[in-house]
C-alpha positions as CSV (number, residue, x, y, z in Angstrom):
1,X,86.7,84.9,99.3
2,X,88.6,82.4,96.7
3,X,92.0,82.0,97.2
4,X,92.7,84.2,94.0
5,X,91.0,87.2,95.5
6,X,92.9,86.3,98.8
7,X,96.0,86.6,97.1
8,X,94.9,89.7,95.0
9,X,94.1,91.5,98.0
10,X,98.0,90.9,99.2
11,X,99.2,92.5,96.3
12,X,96.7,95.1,96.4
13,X,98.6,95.8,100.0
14,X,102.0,95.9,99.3
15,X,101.3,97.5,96.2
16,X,99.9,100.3,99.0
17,X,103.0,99.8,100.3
18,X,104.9,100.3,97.1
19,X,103.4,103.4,96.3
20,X,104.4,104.9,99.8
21,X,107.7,103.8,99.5
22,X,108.2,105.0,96.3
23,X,107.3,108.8,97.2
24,X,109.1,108.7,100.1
25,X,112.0,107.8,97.6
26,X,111.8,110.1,95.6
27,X,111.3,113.1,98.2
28,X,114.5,112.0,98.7
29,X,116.1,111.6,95.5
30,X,114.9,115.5,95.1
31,X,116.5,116.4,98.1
32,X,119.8,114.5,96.7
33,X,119.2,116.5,93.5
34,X,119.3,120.4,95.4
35,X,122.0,118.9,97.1
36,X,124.1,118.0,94.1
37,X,122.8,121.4,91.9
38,X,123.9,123.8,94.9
39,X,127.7,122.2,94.7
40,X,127.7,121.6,91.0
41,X,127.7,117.7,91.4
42,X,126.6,115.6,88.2
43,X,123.3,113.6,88.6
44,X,125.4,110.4,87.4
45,X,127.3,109.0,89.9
46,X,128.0,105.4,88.5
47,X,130.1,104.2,91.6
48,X,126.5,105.0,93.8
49,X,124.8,103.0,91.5
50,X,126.6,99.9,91.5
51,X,127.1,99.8,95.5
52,X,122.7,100.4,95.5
53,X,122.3,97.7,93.6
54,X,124.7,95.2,95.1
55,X,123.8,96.0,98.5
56,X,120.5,95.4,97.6
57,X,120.8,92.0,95.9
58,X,122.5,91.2,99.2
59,X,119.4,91.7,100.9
60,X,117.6,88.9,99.2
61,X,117.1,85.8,100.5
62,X,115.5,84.4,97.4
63,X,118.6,84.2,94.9
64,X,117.0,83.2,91.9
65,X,115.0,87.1,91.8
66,X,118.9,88.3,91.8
67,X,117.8,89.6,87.8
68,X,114.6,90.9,88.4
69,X,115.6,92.9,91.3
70,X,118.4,94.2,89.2
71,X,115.7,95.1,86.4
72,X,114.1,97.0,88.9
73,X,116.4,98.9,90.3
74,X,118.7,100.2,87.3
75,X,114.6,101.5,86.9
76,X,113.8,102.9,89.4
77,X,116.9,104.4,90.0
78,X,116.4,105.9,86.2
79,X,113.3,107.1,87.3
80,X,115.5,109.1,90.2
81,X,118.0,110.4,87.9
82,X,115.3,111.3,85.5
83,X,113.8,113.3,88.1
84,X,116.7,114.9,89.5
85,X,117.4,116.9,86.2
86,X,113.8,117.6,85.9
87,X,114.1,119.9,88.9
């Protein structure tokens, strides 16, 4: 195995990863979503946002990804919203 199929097969894993994390997310995010319907809440909650994302660019130790893990999460946490409403 090249070193190209080496380092395919390590994003094949944490894509595996990915993937579980992601459900487990948003089995979560549904909870969240009952949660907020049985009290009347609004899915938006822009304060939660914010604080998500800059606790999470805390986390990196890689500065220079500060952008991209933004990207990602104002998605992924549209994905969540998107879902709550769905249900």
């Amino acid at each position: 195995m090249d070193e190209l199929d080496v380092l395919r097969k390590e994003i094949d894993d944490i894509d595996r990863e990915l993937v579980f994390l992601f459900e487990k997310r948003m089995e979560t995010v549904l909870k969240i979503g009952e949660y907020k319907s049985k009290r009347n809440m609004p899915v938006l909650d822009s304060s939660r946002e914010e604080y998500v994302i800059d606790k999470s660019i805390k986390y990196l130790t890689d500065k220079t990804l500060e952008n991209y893990l933004k990207d990602f999460l104002i998605n992924l946490i549209e994905i969540s919203k998107r879902l709550q409403k769905r249900k």
